[in-house]
N, C-alpha and C positions, 0 to 999 in steps of 0.2 A: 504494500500500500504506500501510496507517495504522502510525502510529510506535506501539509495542508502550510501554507505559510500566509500570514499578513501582512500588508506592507500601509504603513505610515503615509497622511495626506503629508507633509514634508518629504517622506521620500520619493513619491510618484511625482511631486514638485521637483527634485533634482531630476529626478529620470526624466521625465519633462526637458526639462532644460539640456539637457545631454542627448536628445534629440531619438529618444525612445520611444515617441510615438505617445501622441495624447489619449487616444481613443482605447489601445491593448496596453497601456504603460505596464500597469500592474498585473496585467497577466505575465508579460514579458519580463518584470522582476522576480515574481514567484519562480517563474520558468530558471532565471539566473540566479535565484539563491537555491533551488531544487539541483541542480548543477555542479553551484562554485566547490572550491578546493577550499579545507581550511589553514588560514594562513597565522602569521606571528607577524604585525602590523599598529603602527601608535593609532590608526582610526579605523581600522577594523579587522573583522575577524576572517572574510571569507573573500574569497578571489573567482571572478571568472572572466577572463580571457584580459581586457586590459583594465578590467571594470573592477572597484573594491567594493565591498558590503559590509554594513557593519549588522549580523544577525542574531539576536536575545536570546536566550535559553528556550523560553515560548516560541521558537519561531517565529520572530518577528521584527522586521527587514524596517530598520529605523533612520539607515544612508547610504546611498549610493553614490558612488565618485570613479574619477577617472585616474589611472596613474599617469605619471609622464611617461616620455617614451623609455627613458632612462630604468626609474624603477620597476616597469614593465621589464623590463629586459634583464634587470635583476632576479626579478622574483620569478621570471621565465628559467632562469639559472640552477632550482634550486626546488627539492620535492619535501614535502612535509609528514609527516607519520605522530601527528598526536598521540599523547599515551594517556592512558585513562591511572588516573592514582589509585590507591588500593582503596576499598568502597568504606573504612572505618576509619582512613587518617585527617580526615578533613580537607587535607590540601588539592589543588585544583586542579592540578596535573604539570606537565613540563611540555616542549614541543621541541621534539630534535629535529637536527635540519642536517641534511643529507646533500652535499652537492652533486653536481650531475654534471655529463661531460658537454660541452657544447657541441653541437651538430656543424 
């Protein structure tokens, strides 16, 4: 079953802006947070293609933005393996980062 996600009248306002299409914005967000990769990022959580999201524990898609071409091209660089913490230590988890070769 696909995770159901919500998206933010602020964030269909970015994606708006970012030229996502007024009419499907928010289908075509869910579609990109249903998608993105999760990444290690100062404003957000999850990645998909040059696009960042920042998405809540509830599923729920509160920013979209675009990277440069730069950081794109880093974070294209580089694959992620979240680890889940042990389920009674409290702590949040860690994100190891993996490089990968360039093509």
């Amino acid at each position: 079953m696909a995770r159901n996600f919500r998206v933010t009248q602020e964030a269909l306002k970015q994606a708006e802006r970012l030229g996502l299409g007024a009419i499907d914005a928010e289908e075509v967000v869910k579609d990109m947070a249903r998608r993105a990769s999760r990444i290690t990022h100062p404003a957000a959580n999850r990645r998909y293609r040059n696009f960042i999201l920042f998405v809540t524990p509830d599923d729920v898609v509160t920013m979209i933005g675009v990277m440069g071409q730069g950081e794109a091209s880093y974070f294209g660089q580089r694959t992620y393996d979240e680890r889940r913490s042990a389920e009674n230590d409290g702590s949040s988890g860690e994100a190891a980062v993996e490089r990968t070769r360039r093509r």
